[in-house]
SETIMAR-378970 format. One line per field, with one value per residue (C-alpha): residue number from 1; residue in one letter; x, y, z negated. Coordinates in steps of 0.1 Angstrom, whole numbers. Layout:
N
pos <- [NUM  ...] $
code <- [A  ...] $
px <- [X  ...] $
py <- [Y  ...] $
pz <- [Z  ...] $
//
This chain:
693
pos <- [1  2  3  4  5  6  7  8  9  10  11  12  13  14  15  16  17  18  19  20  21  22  23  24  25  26  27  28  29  30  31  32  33  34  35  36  37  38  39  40  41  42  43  44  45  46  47  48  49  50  51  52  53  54  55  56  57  58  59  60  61  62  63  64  65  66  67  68  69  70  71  72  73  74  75  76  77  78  79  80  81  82  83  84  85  86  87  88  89  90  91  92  93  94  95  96  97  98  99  100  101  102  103  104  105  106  107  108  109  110  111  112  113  114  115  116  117  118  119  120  121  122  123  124  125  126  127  128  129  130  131  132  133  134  135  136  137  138  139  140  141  142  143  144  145  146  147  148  149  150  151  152  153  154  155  156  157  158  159  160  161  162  163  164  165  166  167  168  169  170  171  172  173  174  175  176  177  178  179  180  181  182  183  184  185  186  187  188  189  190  191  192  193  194  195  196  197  198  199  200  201  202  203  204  205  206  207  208  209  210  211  212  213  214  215  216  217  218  219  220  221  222  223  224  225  226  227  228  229  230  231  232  233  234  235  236  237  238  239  240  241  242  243  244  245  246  247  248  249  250  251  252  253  254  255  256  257  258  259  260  261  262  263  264  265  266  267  268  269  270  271  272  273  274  275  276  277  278  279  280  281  282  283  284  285  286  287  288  289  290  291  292  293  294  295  296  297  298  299  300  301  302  303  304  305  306  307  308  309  310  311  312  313  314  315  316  317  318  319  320  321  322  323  324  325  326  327  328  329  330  331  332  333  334  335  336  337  338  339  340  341  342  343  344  345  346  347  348  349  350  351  352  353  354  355  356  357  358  359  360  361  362  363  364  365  366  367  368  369  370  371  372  373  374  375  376  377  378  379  380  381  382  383  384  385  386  387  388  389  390  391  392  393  394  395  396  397  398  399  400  401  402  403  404  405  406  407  408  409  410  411  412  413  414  415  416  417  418  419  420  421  422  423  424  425  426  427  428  429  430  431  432  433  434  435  436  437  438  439  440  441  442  443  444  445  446  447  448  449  450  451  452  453  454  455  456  457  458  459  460  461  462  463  464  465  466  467  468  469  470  471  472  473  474  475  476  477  478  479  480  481  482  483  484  485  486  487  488  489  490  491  492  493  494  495  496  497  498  499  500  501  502  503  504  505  506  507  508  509  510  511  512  513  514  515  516  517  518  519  520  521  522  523  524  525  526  527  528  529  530  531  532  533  534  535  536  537  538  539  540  541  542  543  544  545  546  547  548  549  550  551  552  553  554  555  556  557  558  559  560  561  562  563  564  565  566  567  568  569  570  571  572  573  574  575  576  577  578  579  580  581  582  583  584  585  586  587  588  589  590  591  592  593  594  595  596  597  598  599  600  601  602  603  604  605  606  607  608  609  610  611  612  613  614  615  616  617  618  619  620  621  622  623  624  625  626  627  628  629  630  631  632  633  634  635  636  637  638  639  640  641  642  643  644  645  646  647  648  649  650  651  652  653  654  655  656  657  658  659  660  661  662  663  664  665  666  667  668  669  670  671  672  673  674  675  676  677  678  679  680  681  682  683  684  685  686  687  688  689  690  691  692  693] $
code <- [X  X  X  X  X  X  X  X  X  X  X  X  X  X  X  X  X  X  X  X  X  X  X  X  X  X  X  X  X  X  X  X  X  X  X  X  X  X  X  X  X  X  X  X  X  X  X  X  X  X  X  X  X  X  X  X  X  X  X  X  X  X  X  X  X  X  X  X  X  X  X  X  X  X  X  X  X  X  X  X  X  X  X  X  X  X  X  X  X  X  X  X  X  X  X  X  X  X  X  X  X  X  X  X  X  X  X  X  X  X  X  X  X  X  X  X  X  X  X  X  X  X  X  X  X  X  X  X  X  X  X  X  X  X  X  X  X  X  X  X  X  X  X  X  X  X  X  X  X  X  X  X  X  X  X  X  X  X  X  X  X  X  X  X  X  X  X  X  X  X  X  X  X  X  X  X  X  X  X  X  X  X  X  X  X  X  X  X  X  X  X  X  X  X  X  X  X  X  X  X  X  X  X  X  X  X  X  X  X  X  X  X  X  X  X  X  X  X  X  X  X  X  X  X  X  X  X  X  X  X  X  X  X  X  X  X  X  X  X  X  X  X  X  X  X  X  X  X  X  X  X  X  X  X  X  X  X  X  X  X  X  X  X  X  X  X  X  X  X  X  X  X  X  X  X  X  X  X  X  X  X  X  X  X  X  X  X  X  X  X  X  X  X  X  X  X  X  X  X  X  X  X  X  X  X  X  X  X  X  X  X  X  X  X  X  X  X  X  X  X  X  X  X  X  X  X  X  X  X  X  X  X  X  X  X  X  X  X  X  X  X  X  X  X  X  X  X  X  X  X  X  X  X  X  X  X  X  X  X  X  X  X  X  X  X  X  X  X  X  X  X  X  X  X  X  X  X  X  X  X  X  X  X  X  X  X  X  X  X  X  X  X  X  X  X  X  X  X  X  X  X  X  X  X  X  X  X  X  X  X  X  X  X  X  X  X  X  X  X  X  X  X  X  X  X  X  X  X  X  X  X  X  X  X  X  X  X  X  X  X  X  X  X  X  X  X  X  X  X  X  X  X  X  X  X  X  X  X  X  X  X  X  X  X  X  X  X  X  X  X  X  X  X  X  X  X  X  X  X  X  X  X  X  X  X  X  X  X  X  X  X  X  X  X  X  X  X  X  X  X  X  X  X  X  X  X  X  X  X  X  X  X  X  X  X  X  X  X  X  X  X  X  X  X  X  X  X  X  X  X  X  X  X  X  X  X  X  X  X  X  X  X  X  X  X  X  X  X  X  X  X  X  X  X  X  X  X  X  X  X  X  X  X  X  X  X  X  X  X  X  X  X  X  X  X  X  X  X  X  X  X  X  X  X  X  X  X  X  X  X  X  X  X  X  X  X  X  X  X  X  X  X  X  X  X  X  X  X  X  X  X  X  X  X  X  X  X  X  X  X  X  X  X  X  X  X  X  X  X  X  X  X  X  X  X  X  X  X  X  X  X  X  X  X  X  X  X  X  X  X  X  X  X  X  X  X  X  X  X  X  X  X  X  X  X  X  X  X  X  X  X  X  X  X  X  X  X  X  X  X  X  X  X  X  X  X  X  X  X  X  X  X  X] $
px <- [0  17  15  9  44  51  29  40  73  64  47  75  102  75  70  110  118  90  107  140  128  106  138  161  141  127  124  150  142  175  180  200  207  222  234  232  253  235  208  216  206  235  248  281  311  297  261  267  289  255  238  260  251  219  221  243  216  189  207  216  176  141  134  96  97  120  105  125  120  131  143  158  172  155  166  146  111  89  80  117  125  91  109  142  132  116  147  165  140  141  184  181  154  176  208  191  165  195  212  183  159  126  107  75  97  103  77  90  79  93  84  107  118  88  108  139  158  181  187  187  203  236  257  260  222  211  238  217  178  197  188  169  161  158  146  147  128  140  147  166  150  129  112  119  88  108  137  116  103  127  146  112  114  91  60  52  32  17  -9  -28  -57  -90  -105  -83  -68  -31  -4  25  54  66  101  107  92  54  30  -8  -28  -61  -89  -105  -132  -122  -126  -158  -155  -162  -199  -199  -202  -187  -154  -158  -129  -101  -64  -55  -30  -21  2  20  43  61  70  85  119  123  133  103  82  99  98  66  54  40  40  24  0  -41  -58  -60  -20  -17  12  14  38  41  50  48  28  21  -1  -24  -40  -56  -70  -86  -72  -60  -96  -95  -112  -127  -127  -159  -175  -176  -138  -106  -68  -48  -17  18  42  78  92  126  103  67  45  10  -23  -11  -44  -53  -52  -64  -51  -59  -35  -40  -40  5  7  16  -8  -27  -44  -74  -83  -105  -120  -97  -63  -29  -18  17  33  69  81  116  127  156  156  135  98  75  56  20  -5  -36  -58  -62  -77  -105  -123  -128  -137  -181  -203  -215  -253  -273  -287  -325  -338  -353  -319  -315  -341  -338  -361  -368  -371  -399  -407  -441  -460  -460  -496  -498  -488  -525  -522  -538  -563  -553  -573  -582  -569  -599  -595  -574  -594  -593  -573  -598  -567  -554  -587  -585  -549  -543  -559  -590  -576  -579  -618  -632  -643  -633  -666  -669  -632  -648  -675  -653  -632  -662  -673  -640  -636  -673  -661  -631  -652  -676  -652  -630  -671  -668  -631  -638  -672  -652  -620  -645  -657  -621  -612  -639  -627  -590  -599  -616  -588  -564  -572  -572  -533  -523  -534  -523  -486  -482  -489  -463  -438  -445  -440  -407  -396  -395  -374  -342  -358  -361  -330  -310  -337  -324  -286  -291  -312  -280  -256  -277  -276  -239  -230  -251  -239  -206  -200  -208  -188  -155  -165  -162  -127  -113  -126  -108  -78  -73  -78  -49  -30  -31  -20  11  19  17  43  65  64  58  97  87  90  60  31  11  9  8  -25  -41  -35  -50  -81  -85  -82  -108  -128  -155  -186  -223  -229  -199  -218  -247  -218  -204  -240  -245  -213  -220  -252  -238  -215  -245  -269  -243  -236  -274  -277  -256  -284  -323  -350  -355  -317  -326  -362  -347  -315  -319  -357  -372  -406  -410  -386  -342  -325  -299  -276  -279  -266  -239  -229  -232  -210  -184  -180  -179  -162  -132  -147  -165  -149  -168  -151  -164  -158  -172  -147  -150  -110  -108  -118  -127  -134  -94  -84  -103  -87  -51  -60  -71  -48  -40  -32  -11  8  8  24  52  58  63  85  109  112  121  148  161  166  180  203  216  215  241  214  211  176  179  180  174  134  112  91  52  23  -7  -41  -76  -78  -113  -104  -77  -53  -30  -29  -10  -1  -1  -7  -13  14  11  30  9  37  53  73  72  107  109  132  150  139  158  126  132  104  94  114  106  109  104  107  114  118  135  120  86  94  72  74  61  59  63  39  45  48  62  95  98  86  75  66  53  69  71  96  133  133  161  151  164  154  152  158  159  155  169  189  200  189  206  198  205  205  203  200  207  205  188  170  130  135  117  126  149  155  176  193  196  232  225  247  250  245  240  206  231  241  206  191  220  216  178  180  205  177] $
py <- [0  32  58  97  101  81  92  128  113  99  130  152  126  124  163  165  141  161  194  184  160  189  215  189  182  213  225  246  273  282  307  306  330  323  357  355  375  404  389  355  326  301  288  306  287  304  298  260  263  276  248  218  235  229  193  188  195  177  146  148  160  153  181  197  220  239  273  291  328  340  376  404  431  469  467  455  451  436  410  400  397  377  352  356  348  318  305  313  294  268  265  261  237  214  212  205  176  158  152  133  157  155  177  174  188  221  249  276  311  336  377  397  429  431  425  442  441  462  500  494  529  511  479  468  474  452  425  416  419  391  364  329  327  294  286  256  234  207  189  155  125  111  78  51  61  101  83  58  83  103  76  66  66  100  97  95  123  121  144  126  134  117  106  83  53  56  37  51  35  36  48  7  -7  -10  -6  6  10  37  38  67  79  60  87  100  127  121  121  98  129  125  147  152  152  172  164  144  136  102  98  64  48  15  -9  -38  -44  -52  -16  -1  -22  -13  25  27  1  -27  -56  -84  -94  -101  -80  -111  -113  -141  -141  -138  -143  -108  -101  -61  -37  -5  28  45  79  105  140  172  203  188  167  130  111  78  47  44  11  -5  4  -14  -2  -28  -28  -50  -54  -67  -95  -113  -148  -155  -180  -193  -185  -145  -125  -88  -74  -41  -25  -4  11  1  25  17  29  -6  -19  -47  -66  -81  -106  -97  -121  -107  -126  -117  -140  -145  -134  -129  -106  -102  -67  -61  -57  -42  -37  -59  -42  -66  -57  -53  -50  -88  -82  -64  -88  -101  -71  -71  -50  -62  -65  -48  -68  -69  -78  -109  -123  -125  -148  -181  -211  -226  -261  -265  -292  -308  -304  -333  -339  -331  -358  -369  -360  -402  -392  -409  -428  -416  -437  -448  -428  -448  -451  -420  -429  -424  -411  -386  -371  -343  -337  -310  -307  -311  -348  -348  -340  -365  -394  -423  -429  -389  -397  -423  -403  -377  -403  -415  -381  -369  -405  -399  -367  -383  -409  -391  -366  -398  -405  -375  -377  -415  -401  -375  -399  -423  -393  -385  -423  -422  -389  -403  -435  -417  -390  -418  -434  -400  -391  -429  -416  -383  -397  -418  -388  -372  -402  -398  -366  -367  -394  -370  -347  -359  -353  -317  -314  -325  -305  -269  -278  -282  -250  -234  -245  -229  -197  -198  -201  -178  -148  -161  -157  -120  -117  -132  -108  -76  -88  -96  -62  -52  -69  -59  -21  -26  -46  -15  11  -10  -17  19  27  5  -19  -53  -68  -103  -133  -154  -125  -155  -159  -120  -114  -150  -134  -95  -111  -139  -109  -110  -76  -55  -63  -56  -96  -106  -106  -130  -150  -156  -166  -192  -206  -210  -224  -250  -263  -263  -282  -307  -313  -319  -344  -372  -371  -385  -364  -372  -364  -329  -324  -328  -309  -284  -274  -240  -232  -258  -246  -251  -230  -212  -205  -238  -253  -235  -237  -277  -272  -252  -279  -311  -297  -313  -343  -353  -342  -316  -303  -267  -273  -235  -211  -171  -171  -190  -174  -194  -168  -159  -193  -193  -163  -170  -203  -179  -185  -149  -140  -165  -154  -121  -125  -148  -122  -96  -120  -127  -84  -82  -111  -90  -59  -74  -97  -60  -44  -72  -86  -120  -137  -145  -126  -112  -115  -92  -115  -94  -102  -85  -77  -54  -36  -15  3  31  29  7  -26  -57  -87  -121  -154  -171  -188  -227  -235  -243  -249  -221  -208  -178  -162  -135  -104  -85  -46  -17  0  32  54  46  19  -3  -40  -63  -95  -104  -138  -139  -168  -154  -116  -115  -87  -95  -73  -78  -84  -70  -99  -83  -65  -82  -87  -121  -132  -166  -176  -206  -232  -239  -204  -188  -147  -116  -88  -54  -32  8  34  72  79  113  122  99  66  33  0  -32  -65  -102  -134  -162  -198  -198  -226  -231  -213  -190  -157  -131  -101  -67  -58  -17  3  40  48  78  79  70  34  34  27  8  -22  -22  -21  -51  -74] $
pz <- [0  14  -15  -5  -6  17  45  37  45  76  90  81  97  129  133  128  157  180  176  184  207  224  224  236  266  272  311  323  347  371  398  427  456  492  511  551  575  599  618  612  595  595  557  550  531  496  502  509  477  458  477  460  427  436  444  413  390  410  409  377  361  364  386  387  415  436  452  483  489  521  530  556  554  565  599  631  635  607  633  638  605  594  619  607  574  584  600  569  548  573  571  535  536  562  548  511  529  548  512  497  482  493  512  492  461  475  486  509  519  540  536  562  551  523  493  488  456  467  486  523  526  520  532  502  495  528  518  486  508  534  509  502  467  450  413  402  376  358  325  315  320  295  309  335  356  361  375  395  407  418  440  454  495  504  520  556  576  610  630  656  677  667  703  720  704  684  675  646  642  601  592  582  612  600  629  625  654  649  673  684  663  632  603  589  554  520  527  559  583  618  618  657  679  655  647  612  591  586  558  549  522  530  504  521  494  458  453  470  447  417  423  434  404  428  407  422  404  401  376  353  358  382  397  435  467  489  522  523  512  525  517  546  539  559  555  573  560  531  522  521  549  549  578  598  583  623  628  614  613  632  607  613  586  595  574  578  571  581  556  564  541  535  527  525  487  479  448  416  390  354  322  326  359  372  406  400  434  442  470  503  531  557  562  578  608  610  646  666  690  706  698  723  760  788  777  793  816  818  852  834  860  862  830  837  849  815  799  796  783  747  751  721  691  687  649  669  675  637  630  620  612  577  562  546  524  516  481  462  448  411  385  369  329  315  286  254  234  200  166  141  108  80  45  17  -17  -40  -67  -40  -34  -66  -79  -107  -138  -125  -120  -159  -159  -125  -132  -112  -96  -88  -71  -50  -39  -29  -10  10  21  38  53  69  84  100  116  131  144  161  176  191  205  216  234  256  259  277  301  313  317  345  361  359  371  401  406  403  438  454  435  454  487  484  475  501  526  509  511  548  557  532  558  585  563  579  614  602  590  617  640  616  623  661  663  638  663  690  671  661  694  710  683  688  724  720  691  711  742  717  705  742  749  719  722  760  746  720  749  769  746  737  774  781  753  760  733  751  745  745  768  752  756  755  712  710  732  711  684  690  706  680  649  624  636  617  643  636  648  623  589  608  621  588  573  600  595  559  566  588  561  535  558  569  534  532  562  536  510  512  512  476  461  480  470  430  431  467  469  449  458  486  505  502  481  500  461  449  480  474  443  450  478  460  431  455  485  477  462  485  517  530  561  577  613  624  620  632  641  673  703  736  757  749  758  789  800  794  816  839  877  879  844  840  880  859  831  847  873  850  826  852  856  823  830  857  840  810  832  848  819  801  777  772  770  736  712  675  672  643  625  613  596  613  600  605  576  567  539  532  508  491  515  502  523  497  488  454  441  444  419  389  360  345  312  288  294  267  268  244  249  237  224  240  251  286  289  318  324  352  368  405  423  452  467  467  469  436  414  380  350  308  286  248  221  190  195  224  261  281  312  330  358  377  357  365  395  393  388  378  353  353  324  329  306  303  274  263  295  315  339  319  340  334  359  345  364  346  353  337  312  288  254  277  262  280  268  286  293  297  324  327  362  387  410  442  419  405  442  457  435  434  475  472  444] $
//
């Protein structure tokens, strides 16, 4: 029990450490100044000088903001020098950019001749108004997150037009294709045809995952295996825009190795900061390109004759039949026979007292009464008893005829059955056709605009146009699809059973219940064998027309080009290839490509922490490009990882201002506990080893 002494004590040693805490790493405001020659704009010796100050203390701090002021002197127009101060902004801006500090840091403004500090009667007046002034904000670092932050790759910006199709190329070799028309505001509203920003971040390393605090994980911490992740934004003057709910971003991430069963995660942050994933329906195929050479250059004009219009959908193209099954006739309730009344005990008849005061023959009397009340009230009962033994011996012949209907017409249940999958497959089919036509139209739209940038560099075309017209695509037929295919599994399933077994565990109101055939099929699936034979990936229309004569003339013609050119050129057919997942992706955002971990066994490896504030700690495996983070147990931190994988850890902290490192090797045993073995290091150190994880 903690006396008030004690938590006097305690506040006094807390407010203490606050106020020296607050002072020691209290922001720091600096100002620079960098002085330009007559009408020019070009860094001098002691401006660049100023400059590596500058950079100095920004590799060195947490820096908040740096603010550029740009200025003339008195002489030319106001014009001219607006300009000229603009270029002198812009010189400053350069030279700080191309030595790692990021552009988003700094916020730059330009005012001509406007604001002179100085007398522009004299030289040495105008020598002090030719200026850029720079203040700069910063502190120590205090947390891991600051310096995360600060060697955290900047984020990509590009303006594109919003009616014609668009392909961007990332700065790390992500690909995301936009198709005219795909953005609506915050409200749905059609933004019309106007020029947005698209702004990406790649995270395709260990380090870009740790700076960025991309564990890989579920929300319920299940571990899973990534390949890539990657952010996609856009805006309208600054305003955040939304995808059109018919249009998908085409998105390829690079990977040095491909592995089957990689699906599309969309991701939150939690109340630590760190990204936590969960799963979608959409999946990422796995696909190769070469990526050296002469671009392929594809005659698409033998194409066109596959390209259809896609006819409308009528509300009577959606319907679908019902199994119905038959009302068994009610169950007749037999009456039951009354019992005769058992004799009164004479001595149980008056109890009490009053016991004390009856005589025995009174007691009989009594006895007699009661028992002539019971009997003529079991008359009674045996007198309607005999009534309803007629009626149910009458009802009863009507209840045999009735059930054997019944048994009939459950006979032809089967019949029905397999009658509803043959009119499914009808419908499936029919929906699906269209459904392929929209994707070869799409596909040979995506073709296209590739082929007319240039970026066909492969000699099997073949897999690449498979896969762009076989992608999973947001389609107004694609949701009905998806329900047919479903009910083709369920009513499959149903064809093993008798009409019985599916009247007693299937039928709700006479008719099959569409969620309890699912849920049976979810828990016996596996069991039992069920195999779903309808699948919304493959595309026949695709296969018949890359069997097509002329395509196929096409593509070899323009294969054996490419061989030519390279051939001149010096290239040799075979070369370095760039391994991608690819994906449609309906939603903006944070976009991760992974798998759940099939390994099932794992071990608690526990960490020894530092206990700094803001002290981070993380996991990552190699093998599965899984980034994992800590859980606190105690004084200490844990993890569960698969059992006997080799892994690193990943300790950083800031202390007394400075970046602290730590990375140890170890083998997930269990028991394992691993120590951090802390490193001073600089931000250039800091990012060189987490690029080499």
């Amino acid at each position: 029990m903690k006396t008030k002494a004690d938590i006097m004590k305690n506040a006094l040693l807390t407010l203490t450490f606050i106020l020296c805490f607050g002072t020691l790493y209290s922001q720091t405001v600096k100002k620079f100044n960098v002085y330009f020659d007559v009408d020019k704009y070009t860094l001098k010796e002691e401006s660049v000088k100023t400059l590596e100050q500058i950079l100095t203390l920004y590799n060195e701090n947490y820096v908040t903001g740096i603010g550029l002021s740009a200025h003339t002197d008195f002489d030319a127009s106001d014009d001219y020098n607006k300009v000229l101060s603009q270029n002198r902004a812009r010189s400053v801006v350069d030279y700080l950019t191309a030595r790692n500090i990021k552009q988003s840091e700094m916020k730059a403004g330009w005012h001509g001749e406007q604001i002179p500090i100085a007398s522009n009667s004299t030289l040495e007046g105008k020598q002090l108004n030719r200026r850029v002034e720079i203040s700069l904000e910063y502190k120590p670092f205090t947390s891991a997150d600051e310096i995360l932050e600060r060697i955290r790759d900047e984020e990509q910006h590009f303006e594109i037009p919003t009616n014609e199709d668009y392909s961007i190329t990332a700065s790390n070799g992500s690909e995301i294709f936009i198709p005219q028309n795909a953005f609506v505001d915050d409200l749905g509203r059609k933004i019309g045809n106007r020029r947005v920003v698209i702004s990406i971040e790649e995270a395709l390393s260990a380090k870009d995952g740790i700076t960025s605090l991309l564990v890989t994980e579920t929300e319920s911490g299940e571990m899973l295996e990534s390949g890539g992740m990657i952010k996609v934004t856009a805006s309208l003057d600054g305003k955040p825009l939304q995808l059109r709910g018919d249009k998908a971003l085409g998105v390829d991430l690079p990977s040095e190795n491909l592995e089957d069963g990689m699906s599309v995660f969309t991701g939150s942050r939690n109340a630590d900061g760190l990204m936590r994933w969960n799963i979608t329906k959409d999946k990422f195929a796995a696909g190769r390109q070469d990526i050296i050479g002469a671009p392929l250059r594809l005659d698409l004009s033998v194409f066109e004759k596959f390209v259809r219009p896609i006819p409308a959908i009528s509300k009577a193209d959606m319907q679908e039949q019902v199994v119905t099954f038959p009302v068994p006739p009610s169950v007749l309730k037999q009456p039951r026979m009354p019992r005769m009344p058992k004799e009164v005990n004479p001595d149980k008849v008056v109890t009490g007292i009053k016991a004390w005061f009856t005589s025995d023959a009174r007691k009989e009397e009594i006895a007699q009464e009661i028992y002539d009340e019971r009997y003529e009230d079991y008359e009674g009962r045996l007198a309607r008893y005999q009534e309803h033994k007629k009626d149910y011996d009458k009802d009863l012949a009507e209840y045999k005829q009735n059930f054997a209907l019944y048994e009939e017409k459950m006979a032809d249940i089967s019949d029905d059955i397999e009658q509803h999958i043959d009119y499914l497959k009808k419908e499936y089919n029919k929906h699906k056709r269209v459904y392929d036509q929209a994707r070869i139209n799409y596909g040979i739209n995506y073709i296209r605009s590739r082929n007319d940038q240039g970026k066909f560099t492969s000699v099997k075309p073949e897999k690449y146009i498979y896969r762009v017209t076989q992608a999973k695509m947001d389609f107004a037929r694609s949701g009905h699809l998806e329900y047919l295919a479903n009910q083709l599994a369920y009513y499959n399933m149903l064809s093993r059973f008798d009409a019985k077994f599916i009247a007693k565990n299937f039928v709700k109101d006479n008719e099959i219940s569409i969620s309890k055939m699912r849920k049976y099929y979810s828990k016996h699936r596996r069991s039992m064998n069920f195999n779903r034979s309808y699948s919304l990936q493959n595309n026949k229309l695709a296969h018949e027309m890359m069997q097509d004569k002329e395509v196929k003339e096409m593509i070899n013609l323009a294969i054996s080009k490419k061989f030519e050119t390279d051939a001149a050129n010096g290239i040799s057919t075979q070369g370095a290839v760039d391994n991608f997942y690819s994906a449609g992706v309906k939603k903006l955002g944070w976009i991760n490509c992974d798998r759940f971990s099939k390994i099932k066994f794992k071990v608690a490896a526990k960490f020894a922490v530092a206990g700094v504030v803001g002290e981070r700690v993380m996991v990552y495996i190699k093998k599965f490009k899984s980034l994992m983070s800590t859980s606190s147990v105690g004084e200490e931190r844990q993890v569960k990882i698969p059992v006997r994988e080799k892994a690193k850890v990943i300790h950083i902290m800031a202390v007394e201002g400075k970046p602290q490192l730590s990375i140890v090797d170890f083998v997930a045993r269990k028991g394992v506990k691993i120590r951090p073995d802390y490193k001073e290091v600089s931000l250039e150190e800091l990012k060189t080893q987490l690029a080499a994880l």
